[in-house]
TIPAMAR-337973 format. One record per atom (N, C-alpha, C): residue number from 1; residue in three letters; atom name; x, y, z. Coordinates in steps of 0.02 Angstrom, whole numbers, always signed. Example, Ala and Ser with C-alpha at 12.3 -4.5 7.8 and 13.67 -1.06 7.14 Angstrom:
TIPAMAR-337973
  resi  resn  name       u       v       w
     1   ala     N    +660    -284    +390
     1   ala    CA    +615    -225    +390
     1   ala     C    +660    -165    +390
     2   ser     N    +642    -112    +354
     2   ser    CA    +684     -53    +357
     2   ser     C    +645      +2    +394
This chain:
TIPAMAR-337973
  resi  resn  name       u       v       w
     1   unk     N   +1753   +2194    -400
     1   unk    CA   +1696   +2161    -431
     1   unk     C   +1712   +2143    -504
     2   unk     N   +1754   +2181    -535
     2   unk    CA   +1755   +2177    -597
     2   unk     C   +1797   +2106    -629
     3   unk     N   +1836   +2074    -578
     3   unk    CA   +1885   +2025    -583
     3   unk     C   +1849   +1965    -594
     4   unk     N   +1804   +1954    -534
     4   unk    CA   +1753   +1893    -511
     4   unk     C   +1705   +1896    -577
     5   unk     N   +1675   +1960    -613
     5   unk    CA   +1634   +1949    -667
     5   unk     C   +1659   +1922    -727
     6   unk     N   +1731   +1925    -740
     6   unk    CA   +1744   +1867    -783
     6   unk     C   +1753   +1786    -773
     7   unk     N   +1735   +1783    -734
     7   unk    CA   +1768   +1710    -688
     7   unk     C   +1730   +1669    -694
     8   unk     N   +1658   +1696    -729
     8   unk    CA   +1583   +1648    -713
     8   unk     C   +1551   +1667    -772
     9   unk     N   +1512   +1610    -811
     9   unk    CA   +1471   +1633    -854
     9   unk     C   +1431   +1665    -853
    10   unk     N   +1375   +1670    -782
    10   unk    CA   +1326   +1705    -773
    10   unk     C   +1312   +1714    -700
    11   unk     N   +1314   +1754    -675
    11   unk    CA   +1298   +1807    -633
    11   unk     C   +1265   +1855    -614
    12   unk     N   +1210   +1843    -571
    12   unk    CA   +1160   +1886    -516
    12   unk     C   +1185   +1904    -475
    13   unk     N   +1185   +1992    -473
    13   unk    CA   +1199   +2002    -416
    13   unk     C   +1128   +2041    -385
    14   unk     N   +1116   +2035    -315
    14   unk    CA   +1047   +2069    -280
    14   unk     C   +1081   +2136    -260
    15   unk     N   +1039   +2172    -283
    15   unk    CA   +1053   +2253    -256
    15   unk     C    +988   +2246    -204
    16   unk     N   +1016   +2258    -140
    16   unk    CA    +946   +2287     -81
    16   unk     C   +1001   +2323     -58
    17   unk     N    +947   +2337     +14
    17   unk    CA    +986   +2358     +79
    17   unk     C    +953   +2346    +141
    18   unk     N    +951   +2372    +185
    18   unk    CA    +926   +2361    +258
    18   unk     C    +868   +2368    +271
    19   unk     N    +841   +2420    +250
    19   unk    CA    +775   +2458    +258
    19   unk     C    +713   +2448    +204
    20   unk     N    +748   +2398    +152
    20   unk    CA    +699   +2377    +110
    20   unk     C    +659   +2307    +120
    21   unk     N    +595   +2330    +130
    21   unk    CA    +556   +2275    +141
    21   unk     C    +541   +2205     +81
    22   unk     N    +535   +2241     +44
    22   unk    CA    +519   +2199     -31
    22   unk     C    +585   +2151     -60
    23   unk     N    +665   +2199     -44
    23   unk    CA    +725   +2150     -19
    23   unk     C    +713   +2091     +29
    24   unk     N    +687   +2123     +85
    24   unk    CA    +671   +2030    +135
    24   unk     C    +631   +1988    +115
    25   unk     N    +602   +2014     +55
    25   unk    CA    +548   +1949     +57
    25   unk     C    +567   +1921     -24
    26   unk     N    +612   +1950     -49
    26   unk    CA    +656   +1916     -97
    26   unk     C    +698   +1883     -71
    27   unk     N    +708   +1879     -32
    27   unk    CA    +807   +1854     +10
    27   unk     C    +810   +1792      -6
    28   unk     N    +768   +1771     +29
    28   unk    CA    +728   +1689     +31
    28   unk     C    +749   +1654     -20
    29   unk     N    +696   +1671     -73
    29   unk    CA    +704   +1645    -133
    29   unk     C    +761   +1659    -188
    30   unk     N    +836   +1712    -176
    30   unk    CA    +888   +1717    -208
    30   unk     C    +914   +1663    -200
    31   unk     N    +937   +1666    -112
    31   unk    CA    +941   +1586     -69
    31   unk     C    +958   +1513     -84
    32   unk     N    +869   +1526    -111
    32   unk    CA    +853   +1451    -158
    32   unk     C    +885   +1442    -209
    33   unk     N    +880   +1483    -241
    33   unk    CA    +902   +1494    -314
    33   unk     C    +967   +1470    -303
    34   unk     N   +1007   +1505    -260
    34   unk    CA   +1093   +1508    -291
    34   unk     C   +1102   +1420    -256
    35   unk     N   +1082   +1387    -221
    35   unk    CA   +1069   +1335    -198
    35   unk     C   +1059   +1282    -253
    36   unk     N   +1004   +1305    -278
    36   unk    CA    +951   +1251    -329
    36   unk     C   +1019   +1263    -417
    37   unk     N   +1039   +1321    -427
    37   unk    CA   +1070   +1334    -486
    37   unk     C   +1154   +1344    -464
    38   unk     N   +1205   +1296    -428
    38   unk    CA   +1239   +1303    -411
    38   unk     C   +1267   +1280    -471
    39   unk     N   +1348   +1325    -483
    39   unk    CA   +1367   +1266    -540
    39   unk     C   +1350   +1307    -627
    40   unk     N   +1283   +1322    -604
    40   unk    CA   +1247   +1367    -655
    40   unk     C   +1258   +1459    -671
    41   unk     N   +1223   +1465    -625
    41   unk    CA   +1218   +1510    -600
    41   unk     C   +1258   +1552    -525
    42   unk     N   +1296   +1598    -523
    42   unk    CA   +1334   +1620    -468
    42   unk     C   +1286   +1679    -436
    43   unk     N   +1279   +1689    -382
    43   unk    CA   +1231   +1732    -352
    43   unk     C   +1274   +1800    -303
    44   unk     N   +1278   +1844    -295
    44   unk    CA   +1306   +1893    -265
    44   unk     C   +1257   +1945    -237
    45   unk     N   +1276   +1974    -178
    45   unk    CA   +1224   +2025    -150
    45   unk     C   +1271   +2083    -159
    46   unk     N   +1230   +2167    -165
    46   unk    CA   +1270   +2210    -169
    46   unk     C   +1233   +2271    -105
    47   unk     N   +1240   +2269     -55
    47   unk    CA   +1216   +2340     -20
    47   unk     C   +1212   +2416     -42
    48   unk     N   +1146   +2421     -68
    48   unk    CA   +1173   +2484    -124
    48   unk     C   +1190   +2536     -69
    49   unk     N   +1177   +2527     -16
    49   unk    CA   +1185   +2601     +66
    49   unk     C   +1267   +2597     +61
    50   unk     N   +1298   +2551     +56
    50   unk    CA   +1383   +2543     +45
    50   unk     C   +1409   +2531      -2
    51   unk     N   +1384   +2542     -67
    51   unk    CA   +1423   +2544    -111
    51   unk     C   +1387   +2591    -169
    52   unk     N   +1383   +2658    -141
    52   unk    CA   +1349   +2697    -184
    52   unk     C   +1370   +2701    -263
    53   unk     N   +1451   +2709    -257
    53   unk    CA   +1473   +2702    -338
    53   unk     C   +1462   +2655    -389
    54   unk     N   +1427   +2590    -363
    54   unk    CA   +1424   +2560    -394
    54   unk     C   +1356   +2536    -416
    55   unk     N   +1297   +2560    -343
    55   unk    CA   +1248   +2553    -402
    55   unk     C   +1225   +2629    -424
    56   unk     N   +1253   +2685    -440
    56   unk    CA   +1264   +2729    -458
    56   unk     C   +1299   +2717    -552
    57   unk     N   +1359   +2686    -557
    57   unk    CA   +1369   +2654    -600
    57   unk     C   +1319   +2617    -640
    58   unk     N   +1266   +2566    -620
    58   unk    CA   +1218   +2522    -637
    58   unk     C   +1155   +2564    -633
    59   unk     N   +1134   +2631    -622
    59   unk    CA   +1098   +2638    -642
    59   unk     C   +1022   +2611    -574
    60   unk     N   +1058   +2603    -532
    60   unk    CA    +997   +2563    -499
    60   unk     C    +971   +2621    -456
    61   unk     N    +905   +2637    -480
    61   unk    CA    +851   +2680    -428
    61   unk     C    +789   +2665    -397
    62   unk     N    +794   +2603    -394
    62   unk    CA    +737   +2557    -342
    62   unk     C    +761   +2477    -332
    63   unk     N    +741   +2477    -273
    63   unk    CA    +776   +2392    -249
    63   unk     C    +720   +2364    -236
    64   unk     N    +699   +2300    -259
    64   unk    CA    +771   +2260    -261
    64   unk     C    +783   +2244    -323
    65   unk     N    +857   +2259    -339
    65   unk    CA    +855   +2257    -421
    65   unk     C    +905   +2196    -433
    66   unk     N    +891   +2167    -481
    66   unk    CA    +962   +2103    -487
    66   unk     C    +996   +2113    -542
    67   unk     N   +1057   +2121    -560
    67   unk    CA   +1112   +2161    -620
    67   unk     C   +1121   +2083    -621
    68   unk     N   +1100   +2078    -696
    68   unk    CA   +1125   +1996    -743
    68   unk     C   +1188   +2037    -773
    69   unk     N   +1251   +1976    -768
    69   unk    CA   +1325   +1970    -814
    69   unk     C   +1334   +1917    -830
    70   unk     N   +1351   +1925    -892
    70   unk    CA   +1348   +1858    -953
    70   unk     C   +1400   +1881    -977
    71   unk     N   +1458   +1781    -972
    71   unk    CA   +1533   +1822    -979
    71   unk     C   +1567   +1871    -949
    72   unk     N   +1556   +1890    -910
    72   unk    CA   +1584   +1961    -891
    72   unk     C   +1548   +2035    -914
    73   unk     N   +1499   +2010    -946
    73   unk    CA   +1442   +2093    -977
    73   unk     C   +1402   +2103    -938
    74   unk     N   +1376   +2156    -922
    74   unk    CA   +1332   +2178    -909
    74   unk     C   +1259   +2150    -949
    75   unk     N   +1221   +2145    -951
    75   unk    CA   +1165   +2136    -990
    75   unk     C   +1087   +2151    -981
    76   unk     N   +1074   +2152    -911
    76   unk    CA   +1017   +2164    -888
    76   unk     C    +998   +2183    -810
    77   unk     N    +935   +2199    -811
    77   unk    CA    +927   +2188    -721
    77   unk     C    +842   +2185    -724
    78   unk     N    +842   +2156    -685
    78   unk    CA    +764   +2162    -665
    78   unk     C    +758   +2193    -569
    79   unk     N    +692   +2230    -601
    79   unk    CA    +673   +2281    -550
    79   unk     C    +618   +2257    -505
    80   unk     N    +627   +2246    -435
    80   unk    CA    +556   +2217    -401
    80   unk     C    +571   +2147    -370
    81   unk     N    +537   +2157    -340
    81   unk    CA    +518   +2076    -309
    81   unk     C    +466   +2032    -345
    82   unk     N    +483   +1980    -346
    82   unk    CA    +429   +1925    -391
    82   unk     C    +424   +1842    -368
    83   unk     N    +361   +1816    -384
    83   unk    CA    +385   +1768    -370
    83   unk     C    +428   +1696    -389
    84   unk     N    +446   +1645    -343
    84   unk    CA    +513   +1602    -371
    84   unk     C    +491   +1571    -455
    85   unk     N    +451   +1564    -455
    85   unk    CA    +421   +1535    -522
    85   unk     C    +448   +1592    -578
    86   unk     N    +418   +1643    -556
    86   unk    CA    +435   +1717    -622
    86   unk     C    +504   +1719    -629
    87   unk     N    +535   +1718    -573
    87   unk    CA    +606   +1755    -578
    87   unk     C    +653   +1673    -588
    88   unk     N    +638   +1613    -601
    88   unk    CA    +672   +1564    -626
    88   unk     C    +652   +1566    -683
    89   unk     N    +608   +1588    -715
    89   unk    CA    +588   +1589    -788
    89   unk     C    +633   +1659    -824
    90   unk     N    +620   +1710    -794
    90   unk    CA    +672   +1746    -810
    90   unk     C    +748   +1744    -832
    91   unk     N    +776   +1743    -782
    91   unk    CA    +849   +1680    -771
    91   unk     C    +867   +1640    -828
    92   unk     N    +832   +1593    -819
    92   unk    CA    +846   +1529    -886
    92   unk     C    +832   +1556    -950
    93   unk     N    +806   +1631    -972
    93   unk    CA    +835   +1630   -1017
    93   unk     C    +899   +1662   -1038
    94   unk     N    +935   +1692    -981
    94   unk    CA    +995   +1687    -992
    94   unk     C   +1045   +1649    -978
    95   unk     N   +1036   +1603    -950
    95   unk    CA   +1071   +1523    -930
    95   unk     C   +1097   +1492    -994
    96   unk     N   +1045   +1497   -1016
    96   unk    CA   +1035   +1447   -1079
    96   unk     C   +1104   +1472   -1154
């Protein structure tokens, strides 16, 4: 993971997993996103059930969480499901 995070200016990755409901009804709209902000924005999913070290590493203790990297940093995450309007407003201000 750590290779690909320098490779891109900015980077979402979705932390869910299987059994999370509030993950499926985000899915959709990541989807869109990495679709609508191609170019822009790079989108990545992370299974936190298979890759415990890493959102262990990040800190993540509720899904669905999305870990923002800017440059290759770490910088943020937002916690929850929301809707496409909130979470593109979010976003763009680290796009920008």
């Amino acid at each position: 993971m750590d290779e690909t995070l320098g490779r891109f200016p900015l980077i979402v990755v979705d932390c869910w997993a299987t059994w999370c409901g509030p993950c499926r009804m985000i899915a959709p709209i990541i989807e869109d996103l990495a679709e609508e902000k191609a170019g822009e924005i790079v989108f990545g999913k992370l299974n936190v059930d298979e890759n415990r070290s890493l959102s262990m590493k990040y800190g993540i203790t509720a899904i669905p969480t999305l870990l923002i990297f800017k440059e290759g940093e770490f910088v943020d995450q937002i916690i929850g499901a929301m809707p496409k309007k909130s979470l593109e407003k979010k976003l763009k201000g680290y796009a920008g």
